[in-house]
DRENSEFI-60854 format. One record per residue (C-alpha): y, z, x; residue in three letters; residue number from 1. Coordinates in steps of 0.2 Angstrom, whole numbers, padded with zeros to 4 digits. Layout:
N
+-------+-------+-------+-----+-----+
! north !    up !  east !  aa !   i !
+-------+-------+-------+-----+-----+
!     Y !     Z !     X ! ALA ! NUM !
...
+-------+-------+-------+-----+-----+
// end
This chain:
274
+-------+-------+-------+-----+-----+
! north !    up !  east !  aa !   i !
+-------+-------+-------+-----+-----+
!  0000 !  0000 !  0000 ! UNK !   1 !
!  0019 ! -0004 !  0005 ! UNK !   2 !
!  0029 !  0010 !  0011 ! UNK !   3 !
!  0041 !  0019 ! -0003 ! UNK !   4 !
!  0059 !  0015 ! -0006 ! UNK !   5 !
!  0072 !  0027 ! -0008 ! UNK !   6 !
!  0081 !  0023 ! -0026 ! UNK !   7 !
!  0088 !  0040 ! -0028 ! UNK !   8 !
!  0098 !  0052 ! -0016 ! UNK !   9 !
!  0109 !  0068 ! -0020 ! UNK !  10 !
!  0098 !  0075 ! -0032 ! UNK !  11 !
!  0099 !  0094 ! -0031 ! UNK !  12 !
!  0081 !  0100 ! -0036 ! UNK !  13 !
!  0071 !  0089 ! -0046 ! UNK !  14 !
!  0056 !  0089 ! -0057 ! UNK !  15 !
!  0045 !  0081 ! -0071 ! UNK !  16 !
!  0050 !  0063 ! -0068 ! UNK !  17 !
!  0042 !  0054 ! -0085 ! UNK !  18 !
!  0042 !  0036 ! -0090 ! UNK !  19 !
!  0052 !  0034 ! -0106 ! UNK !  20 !
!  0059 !  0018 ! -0115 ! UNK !  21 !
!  0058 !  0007 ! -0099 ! UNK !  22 !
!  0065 !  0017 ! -0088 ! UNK !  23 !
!  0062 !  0035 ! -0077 ! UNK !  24 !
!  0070 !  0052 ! -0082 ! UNK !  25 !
!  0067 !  0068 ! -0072 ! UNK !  26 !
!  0074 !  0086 ! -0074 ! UNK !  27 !
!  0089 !  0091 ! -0061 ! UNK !  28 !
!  0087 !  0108 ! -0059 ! UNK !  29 !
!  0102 !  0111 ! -0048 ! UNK !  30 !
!  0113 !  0103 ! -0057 ! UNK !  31 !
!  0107 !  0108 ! -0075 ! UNK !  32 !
!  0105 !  0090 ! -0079 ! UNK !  33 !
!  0092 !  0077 ! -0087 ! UNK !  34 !
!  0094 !  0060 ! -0079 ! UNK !  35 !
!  0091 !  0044 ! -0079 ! UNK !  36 !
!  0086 !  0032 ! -0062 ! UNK !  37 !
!  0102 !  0022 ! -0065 ! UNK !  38 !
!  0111 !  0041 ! -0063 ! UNK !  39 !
!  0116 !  0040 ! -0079 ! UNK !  40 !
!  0117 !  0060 ! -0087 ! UNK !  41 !
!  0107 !  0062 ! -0102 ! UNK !  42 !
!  0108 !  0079 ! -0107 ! UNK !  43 !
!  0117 !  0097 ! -0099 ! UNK !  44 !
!  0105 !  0111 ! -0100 ! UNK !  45 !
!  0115 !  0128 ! -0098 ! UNK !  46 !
!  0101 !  0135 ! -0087 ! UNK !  47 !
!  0091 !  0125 ! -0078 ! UNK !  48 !
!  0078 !  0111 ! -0086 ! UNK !  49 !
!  0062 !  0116 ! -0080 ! UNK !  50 !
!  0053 !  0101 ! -0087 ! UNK !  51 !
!  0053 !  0088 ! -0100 ! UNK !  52 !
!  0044 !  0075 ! -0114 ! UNK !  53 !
!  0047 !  0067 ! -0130 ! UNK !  54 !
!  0043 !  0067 ! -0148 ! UNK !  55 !
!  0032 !  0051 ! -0154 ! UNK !  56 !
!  0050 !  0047 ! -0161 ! UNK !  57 !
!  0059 !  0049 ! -0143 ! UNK !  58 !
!  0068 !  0062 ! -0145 ! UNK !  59 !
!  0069 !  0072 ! -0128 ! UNK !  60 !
!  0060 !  0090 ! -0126 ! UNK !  61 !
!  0067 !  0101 ! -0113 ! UNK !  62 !
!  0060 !  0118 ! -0106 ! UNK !  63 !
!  0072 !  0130 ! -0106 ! UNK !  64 !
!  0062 !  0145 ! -0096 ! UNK !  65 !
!  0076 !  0155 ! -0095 ! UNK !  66 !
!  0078 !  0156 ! -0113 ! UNK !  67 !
!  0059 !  0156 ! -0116 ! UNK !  68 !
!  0063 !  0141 ! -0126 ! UNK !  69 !
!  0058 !  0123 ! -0129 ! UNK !  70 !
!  0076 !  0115 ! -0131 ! UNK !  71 !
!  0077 !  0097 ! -0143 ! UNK !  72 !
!  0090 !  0082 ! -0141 ! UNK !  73 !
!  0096 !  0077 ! -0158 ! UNK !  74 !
!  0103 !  0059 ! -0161 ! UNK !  75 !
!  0119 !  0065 ! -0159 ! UNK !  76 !
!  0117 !  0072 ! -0142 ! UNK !  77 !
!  0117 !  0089 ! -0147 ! UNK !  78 !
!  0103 !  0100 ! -0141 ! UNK !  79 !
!  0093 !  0113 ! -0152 ! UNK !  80 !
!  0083 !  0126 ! -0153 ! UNK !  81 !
!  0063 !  0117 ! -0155 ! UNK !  82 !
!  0053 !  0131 ! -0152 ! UNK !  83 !
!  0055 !  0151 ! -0146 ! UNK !  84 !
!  0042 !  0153 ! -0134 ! UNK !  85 !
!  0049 !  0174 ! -0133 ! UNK !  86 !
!  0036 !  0181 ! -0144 ! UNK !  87 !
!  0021 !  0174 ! -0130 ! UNK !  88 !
!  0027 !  0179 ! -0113 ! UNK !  89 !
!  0045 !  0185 ! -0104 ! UNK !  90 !
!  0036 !  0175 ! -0090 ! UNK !  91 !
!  0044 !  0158 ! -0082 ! UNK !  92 !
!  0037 !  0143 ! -0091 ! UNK !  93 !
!  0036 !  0128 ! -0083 ! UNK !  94 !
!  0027 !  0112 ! -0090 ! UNK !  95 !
!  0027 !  0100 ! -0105 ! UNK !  96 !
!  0017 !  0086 ! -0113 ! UNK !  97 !
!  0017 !  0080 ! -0130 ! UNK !  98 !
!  0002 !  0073 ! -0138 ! UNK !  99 !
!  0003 !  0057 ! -0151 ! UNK ! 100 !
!  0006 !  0071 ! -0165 ! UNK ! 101 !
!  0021 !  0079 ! -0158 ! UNK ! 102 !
!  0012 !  0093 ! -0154 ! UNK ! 103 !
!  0021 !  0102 ! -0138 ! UNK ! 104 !
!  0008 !  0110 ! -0125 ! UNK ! 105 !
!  0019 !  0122 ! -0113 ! UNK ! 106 !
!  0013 !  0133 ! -0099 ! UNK ! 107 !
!  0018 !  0147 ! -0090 ! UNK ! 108 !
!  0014 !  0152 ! -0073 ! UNK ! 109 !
!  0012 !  0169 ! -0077 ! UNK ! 110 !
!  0020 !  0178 ! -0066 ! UNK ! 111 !
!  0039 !  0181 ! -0058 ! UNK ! 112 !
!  0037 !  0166 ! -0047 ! UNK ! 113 !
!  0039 !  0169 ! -0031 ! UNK ! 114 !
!  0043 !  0187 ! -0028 ! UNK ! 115 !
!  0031 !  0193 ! -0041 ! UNK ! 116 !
!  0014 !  0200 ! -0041 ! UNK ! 117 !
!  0004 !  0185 ! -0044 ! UNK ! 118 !
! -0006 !  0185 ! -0063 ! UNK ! 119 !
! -0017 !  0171 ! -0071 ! UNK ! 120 !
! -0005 !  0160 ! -0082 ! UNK ! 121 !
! -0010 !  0150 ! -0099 ! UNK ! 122 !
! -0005 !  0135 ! -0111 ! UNK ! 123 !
!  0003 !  0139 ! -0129 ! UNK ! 124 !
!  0005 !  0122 ! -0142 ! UNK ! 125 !
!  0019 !  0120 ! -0153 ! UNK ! 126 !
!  0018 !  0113 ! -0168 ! UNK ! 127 !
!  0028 !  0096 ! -0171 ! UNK ! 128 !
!  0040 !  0107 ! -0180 ! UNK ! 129 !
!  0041 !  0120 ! -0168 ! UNK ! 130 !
!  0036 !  0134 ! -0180 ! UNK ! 131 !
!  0019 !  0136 ! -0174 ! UNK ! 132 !
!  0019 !  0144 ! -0156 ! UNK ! 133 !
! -0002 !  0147 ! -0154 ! UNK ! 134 !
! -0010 !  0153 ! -0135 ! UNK ! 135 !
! -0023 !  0139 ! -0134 ! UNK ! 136 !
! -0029 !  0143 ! -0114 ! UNK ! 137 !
! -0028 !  0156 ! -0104 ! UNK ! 138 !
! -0036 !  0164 ! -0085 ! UNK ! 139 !
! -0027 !  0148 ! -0075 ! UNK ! 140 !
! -0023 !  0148 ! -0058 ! UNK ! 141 !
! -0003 !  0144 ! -0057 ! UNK ! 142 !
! -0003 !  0130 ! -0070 ! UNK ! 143 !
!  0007 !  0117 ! -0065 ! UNK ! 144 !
!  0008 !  0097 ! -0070 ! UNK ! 145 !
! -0002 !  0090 ! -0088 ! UNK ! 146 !
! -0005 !  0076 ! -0094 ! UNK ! 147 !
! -0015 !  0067 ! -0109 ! UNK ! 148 !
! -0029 !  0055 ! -0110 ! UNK ! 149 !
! -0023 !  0040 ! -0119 ! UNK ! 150 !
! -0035 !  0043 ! -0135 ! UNK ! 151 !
! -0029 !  0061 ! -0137 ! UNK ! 152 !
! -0045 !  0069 ! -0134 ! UNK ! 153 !
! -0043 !  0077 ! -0114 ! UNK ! 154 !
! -0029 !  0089 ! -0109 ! UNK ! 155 !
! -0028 !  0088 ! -0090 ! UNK ! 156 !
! -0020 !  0103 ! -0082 ! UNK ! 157 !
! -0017 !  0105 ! -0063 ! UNK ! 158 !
! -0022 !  0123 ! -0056 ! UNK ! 159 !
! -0011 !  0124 ! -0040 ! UNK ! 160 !
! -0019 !  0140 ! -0035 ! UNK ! 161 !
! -0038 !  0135 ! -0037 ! UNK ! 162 !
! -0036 !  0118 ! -0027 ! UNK ! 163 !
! -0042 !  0108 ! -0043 ! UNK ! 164 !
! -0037 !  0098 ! -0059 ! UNK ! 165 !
! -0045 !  0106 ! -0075 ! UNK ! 166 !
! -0049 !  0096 ! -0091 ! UNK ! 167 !
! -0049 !  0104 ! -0107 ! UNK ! 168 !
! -0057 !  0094 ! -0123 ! UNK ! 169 !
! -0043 !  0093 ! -0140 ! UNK ! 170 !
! -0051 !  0098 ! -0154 ! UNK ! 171 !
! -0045 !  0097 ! -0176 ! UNK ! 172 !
! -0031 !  0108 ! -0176 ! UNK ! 173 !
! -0023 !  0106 ! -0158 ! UNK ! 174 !
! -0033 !  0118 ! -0148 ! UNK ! 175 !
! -0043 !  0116 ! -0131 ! UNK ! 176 !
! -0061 !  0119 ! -0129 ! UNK ! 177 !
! -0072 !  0113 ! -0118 ! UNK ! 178 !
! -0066 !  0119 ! -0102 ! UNK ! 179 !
! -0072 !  0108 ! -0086 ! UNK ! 180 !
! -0065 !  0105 ! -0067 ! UNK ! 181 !
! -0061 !  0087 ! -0070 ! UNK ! 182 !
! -0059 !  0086 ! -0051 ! UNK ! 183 !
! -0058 !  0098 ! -0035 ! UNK ! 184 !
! -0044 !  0092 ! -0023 ! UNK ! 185 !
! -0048 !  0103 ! -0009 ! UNK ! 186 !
! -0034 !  0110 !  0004 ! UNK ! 187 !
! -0021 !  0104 ! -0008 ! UNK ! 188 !
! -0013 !  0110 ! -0021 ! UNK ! 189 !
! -0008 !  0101 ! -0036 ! UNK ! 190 !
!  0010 !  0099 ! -0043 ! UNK ! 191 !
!  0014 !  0086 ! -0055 ! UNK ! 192 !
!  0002 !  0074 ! -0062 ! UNK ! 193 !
!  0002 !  0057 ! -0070 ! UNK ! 194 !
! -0012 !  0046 ! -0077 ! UNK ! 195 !
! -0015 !  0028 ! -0074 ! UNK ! 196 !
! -0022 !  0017 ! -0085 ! UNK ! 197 !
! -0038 !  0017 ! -0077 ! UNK ! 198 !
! -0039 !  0033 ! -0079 ! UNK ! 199 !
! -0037 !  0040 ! -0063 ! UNK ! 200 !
! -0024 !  0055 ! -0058 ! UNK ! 201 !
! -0011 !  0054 ! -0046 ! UNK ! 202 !
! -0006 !  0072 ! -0040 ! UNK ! 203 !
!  0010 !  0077 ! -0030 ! UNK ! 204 !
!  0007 !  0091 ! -0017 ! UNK ! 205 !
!  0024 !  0101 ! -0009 ! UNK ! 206 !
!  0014 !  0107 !  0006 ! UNK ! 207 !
!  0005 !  0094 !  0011 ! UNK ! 208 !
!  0020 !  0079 !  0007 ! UNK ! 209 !
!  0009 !  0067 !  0000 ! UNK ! 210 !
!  0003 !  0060 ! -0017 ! UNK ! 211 !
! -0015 !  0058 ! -0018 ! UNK ! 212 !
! -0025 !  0046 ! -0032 ! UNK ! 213 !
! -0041 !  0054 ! -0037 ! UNK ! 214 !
! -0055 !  0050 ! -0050 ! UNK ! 215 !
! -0063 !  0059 ! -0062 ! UNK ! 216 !
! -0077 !  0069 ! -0051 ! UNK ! 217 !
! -0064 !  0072 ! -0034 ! UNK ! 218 !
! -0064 !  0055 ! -0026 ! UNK ! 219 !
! -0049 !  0048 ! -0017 ! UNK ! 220 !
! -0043 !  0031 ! -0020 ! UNK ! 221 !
! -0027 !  0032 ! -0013 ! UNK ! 222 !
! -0015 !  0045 ! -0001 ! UNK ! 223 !
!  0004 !  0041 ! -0001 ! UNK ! 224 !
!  0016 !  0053 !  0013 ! UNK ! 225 !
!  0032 !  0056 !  0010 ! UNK ! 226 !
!  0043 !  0065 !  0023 ! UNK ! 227 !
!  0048 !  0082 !  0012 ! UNK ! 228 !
!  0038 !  0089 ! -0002 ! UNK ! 229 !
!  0030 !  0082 ! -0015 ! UNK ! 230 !
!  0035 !  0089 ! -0034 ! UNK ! 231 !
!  0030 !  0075 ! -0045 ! UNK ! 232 !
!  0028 !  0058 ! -0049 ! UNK ! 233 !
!  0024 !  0047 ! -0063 ! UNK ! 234 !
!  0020 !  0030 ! -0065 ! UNK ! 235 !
!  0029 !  0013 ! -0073 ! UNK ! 236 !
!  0024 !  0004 ! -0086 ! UNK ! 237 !
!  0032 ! -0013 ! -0079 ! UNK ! 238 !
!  0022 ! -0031 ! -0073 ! UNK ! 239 !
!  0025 ! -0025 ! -0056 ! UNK ! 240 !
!  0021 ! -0005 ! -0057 ! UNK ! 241 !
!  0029 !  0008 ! -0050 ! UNK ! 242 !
!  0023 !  0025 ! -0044 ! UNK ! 243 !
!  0040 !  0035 ! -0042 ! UNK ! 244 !
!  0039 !  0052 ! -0031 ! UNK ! 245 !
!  0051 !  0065 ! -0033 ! UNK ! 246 !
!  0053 !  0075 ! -0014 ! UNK ! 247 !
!  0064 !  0088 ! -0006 ! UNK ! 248 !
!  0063 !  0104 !  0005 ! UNK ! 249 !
!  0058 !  0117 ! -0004 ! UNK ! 250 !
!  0072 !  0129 ! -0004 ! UNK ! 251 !
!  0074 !  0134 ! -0023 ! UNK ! 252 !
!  0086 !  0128 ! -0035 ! UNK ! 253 !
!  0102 !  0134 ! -0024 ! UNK ! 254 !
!  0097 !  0125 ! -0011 ! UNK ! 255 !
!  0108 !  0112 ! -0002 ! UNK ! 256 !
!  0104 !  0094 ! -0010 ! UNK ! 257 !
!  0089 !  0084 ! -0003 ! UNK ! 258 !
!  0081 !  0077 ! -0018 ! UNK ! 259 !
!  0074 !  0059 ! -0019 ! UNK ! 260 !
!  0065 !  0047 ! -0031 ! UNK ! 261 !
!  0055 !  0036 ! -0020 ! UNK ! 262 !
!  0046 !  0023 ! -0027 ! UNK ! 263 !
!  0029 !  0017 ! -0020 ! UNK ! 264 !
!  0022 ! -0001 ! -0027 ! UNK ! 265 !
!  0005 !  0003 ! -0034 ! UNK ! 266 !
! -0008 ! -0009 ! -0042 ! UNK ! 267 !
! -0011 ! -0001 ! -0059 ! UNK ! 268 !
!  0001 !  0004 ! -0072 ! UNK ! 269 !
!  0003 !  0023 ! -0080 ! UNK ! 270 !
! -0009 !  0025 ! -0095 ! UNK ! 271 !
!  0000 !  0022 ! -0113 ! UNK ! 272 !
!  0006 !  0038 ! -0122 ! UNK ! 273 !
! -0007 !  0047 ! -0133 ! UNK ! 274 !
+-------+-------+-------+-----+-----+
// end
């Protein structure tokens, strides 16, 4: 594979890059901000955006740790309350995906991250309305990026403190059952995830600054280095697609500005949305 391209400097901390309506959005932490590739801002966050998704009808999901909240952008720009995640845990969230239902699934690491005690985190769905707030997986090793299978049957969940990407199956109702190590990943630890259409997962790992491409069962396809840490990635939906990396030293949200998209050419697309 080619070597990646910068397309994005000056990004304070970012996270969750997501492909959406043709184009890649990602979470600025630093800068409260969600963004679009082209810099454009697309929503202000009073505290930090942990993560983000969107609604079968595209309206824009935003974690709102601090708040113990799931934030939603109305057509108007406006952001509103979608879910209170308060009455489940005072611990930081931290990832989102959305299933072809509008069914939010949120994690939480568990624990005061990184000064705290470490403690098993777990994954809560919200409703589509965001009424329903139901513990649906629990005894996870730092959860970190998610991702759904295209049908809507497979939660995949990365555990960055067990070195593996755990699959969980979606039963009636929205719950997981089912639970099984989709694949081990040995010496690294997984960050944000992406599926491609051939149903393999790339996985971005901080420590190691690289994204790896592995296969259902722990075989590696592909390893892309970048020359700061890995957060996340996510894949394009183009002719010619796209795997775009978010990096920069680790340092915390208050640290000085070295976030980057880079973008990596790649031979298969990122899996439709469930």
């Amino acid at each position: 594979m080619s070597a990646g391209e910068v397309l994005m400097e000056g990004i304070v901390f970012g996270e969750s890059p997501r492909w959406h309506d043709g184009r890649l959005w990602l979470s600025d932490w630093g800068a409260n901000q969600v963004v679009t590739l082209d810099g454009v801002v697309r929503a202000s966050v009073p505290s930090f955006p942990m993560c983000i998704d969107f609604l079968p009808d595209g309206r824009l999901l935003v974690v709102d740790s601090a708040h113990q909240q799931v934030l939603r952008q109305e057509a108007d720009g406006s952001l509103v309350r979608h879910a209170d995640l308060s009455g489940v845990s005072s611990k930081p969230w931290n990832e989102i995906v959305v299933d072809g239902q509008g069914n939010a699934y949120v994690n939480s690491i568990g624990f005061d991250f990184p000064e705290g005690e470490y403690a098993p985190g777990f994954v809560v769905r919200v409703s589509a309305d965001g009424r329903q707030v139901e513990r649906v997986a629990d005894d996870l090793a730092f959860p970190n990026g998610m991702a759904i299978t295209p049908d809507g049957s497979t939660l995949i969940v990365a555990e960055s403190y067990a070195n593996r990407l755990t699959a969980f199956d979606i039963v009636s109702g929205g719950g997981l059952d089912g639970r099984r190590v989709w694949a081990a990943t040995p010496g690294d630890h997984p960050d944000g995830i992406c599926l491609d259409e051939d149903g393999s997962i790339w996985y971005a790992d901080v420590g190691n600054k690289h994204c790896v491409l592995v296969r259902e069962g722990g075989t590696i396809d592909a390893v892309l280095g970048i020359d700061r840490g890995a957060f996340a990635c996510a894949l394009s939906r183009e002719d010619k697609p796209r795997l775009f990396v978010v990096g920069q030293e680790w340092g915390g949200p208050g640290a000085q500005p070295s976030g980057q998209v880079i973008a990596f050419p790649v031979p298969v697309q990122g899996a439709p949305r469930p």
